[in-house]
C-alpha positions in Angstrom: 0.0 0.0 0.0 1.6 2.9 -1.0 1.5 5.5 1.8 -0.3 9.1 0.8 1.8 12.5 0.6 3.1 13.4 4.5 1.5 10.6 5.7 2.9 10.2 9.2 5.9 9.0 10.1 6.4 6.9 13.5 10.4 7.9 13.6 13.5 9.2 11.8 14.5 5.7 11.4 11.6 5.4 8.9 12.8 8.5 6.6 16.5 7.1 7.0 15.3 3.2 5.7 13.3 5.2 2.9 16.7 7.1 2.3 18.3 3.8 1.8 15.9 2.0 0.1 16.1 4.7 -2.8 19.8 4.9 -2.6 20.0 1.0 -3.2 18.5 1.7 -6.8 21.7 2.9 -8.1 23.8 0.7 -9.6 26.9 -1.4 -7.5 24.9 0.0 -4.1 22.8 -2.3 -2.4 22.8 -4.2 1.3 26.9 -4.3 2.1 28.0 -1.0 0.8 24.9 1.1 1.2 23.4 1.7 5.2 22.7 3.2 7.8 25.5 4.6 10.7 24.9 6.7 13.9 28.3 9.2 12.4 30.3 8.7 9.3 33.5 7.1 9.7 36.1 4.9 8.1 36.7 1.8 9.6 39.7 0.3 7.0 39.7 -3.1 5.9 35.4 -3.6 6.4 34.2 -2.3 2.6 34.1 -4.8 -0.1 34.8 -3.1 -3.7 35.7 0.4 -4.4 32.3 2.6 -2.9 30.6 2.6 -0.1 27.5 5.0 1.1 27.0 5.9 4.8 23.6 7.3 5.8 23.7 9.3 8.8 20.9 11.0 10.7 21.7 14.7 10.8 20.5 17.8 13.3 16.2 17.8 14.4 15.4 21.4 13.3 11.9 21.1 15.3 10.8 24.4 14.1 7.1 23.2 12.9 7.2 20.6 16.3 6.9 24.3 18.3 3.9 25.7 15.9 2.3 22.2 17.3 1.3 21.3 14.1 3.6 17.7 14.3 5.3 18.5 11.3 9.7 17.8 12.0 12.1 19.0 10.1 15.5 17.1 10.5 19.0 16.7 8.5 20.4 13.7 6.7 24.3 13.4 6.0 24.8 11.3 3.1 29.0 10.1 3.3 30.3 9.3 -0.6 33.3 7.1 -0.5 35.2 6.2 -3.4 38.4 4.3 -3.7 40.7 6.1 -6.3 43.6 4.8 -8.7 47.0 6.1 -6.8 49.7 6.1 -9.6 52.9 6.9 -8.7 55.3 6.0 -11.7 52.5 8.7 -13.6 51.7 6.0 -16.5 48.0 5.8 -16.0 46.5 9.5 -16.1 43.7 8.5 -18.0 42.4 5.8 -15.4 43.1 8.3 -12.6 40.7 10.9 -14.0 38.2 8.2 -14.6 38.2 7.5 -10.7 38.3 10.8 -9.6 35.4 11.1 -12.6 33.7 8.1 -10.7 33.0 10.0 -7.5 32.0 12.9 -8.8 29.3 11.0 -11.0 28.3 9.0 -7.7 28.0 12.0 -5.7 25.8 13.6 -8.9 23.8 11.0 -8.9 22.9 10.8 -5.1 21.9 14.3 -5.4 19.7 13.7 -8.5 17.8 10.8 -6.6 17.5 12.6 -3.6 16.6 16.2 -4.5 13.1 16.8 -4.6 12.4 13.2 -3.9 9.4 12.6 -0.9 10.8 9.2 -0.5 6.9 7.6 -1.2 4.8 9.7 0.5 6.7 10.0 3.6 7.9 13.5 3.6 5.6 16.7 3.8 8.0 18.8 2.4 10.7 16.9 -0.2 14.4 16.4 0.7 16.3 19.6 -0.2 20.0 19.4 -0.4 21.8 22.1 1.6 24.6 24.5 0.8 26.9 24.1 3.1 30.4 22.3 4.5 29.9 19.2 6.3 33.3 17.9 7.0 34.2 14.8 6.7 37.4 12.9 4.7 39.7 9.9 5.1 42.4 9.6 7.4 45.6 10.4 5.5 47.0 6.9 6.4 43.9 5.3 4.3 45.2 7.2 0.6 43.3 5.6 -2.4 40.3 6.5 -1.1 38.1 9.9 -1.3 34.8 10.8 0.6 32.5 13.6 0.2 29.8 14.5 2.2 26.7 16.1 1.2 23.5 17.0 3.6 19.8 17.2 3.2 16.9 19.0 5.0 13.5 16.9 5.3 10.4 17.3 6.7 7.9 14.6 7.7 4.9 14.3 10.5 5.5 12.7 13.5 2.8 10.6 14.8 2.3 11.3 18.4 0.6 9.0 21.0 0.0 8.5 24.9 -1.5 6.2 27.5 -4.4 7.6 28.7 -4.8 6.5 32.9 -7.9 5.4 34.1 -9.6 7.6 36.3 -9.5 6.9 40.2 -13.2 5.8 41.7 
């Protein structure tokens, strides 16, 4: 059933598997190179192939949450890594600016999947990408590989519940 636009959402956790779901469309990402991570980081030695996509959950900008109106807005940072082609006898320029090629083109289409996108009717407002730095990067004793970072703004409705008590006799 698919679910109606800003149709409530029980927790971040729900945009962030939507995130992911979409992300696992694009070719060579899918369960063991494209999840889910409390804060980017590079663990060596645990990423098969040459990419890997970390999706982390970003800053709650509860904004609407204090109108009362249930609508959250919140931040996803999106962590691009790429292995690159180190050459250092200089013979294989051509392949080096085909990796270096091969992030950019990754990170180009993240953004295109994700901009504008309300990730199946789960976002009131769709996923904007914003303008600013994130940090981020590999350690400098990890060279051959490249990450970029890039961070989105959503907004979804929360569903909000309590317990109601019986009254005393």
């Amino acid at each position: 059933m698919a679910m109606e636009s800003g149709q409530n959402v029980k927790s971040d956790y729900d945009v962030l598997e939507a995130i992911q779901t979409q992300l696992r469309t694009i070719t060579n990402l899918d369960e063991n190179n494209c999840y889910i991570i409390a804060e980017p980081v590079f663990l060596p030695g645990m990423y098969p192939g040459d990419q890997f996509v970390q999706i982390a959950p970003g800053n709650a900008i509860d904004k609407q949450a204090i109108a009362g109106n249930g609508v959250v807005q919140a931040e996803v940072r999106i962590a691009i890594y790429k292995r690159l082609l180190v050459d250092r006898a200089g013979q294989e320029s051509e392949l080096i600016a085909d990796a270096t090629n091969g992030i950019l083109t990754l990170v180009e289409t993240i953004q295109n999947k994700l901009t504008q996108n309300y990730l199946v009717g789960r976002l009131v407002i769709p996923m904007v990408p914003l303008r600013r730095e994130v940090g981020g990067g590999v350690p400098a004793q990890q060279s051959g590989w490249a990450r970029i970072d890039r961070l989105f703004m959503y907004s979804h409705r929360v569903t909000f519940s309590a317990q109601q008590q019986a009254s005393p006799p």
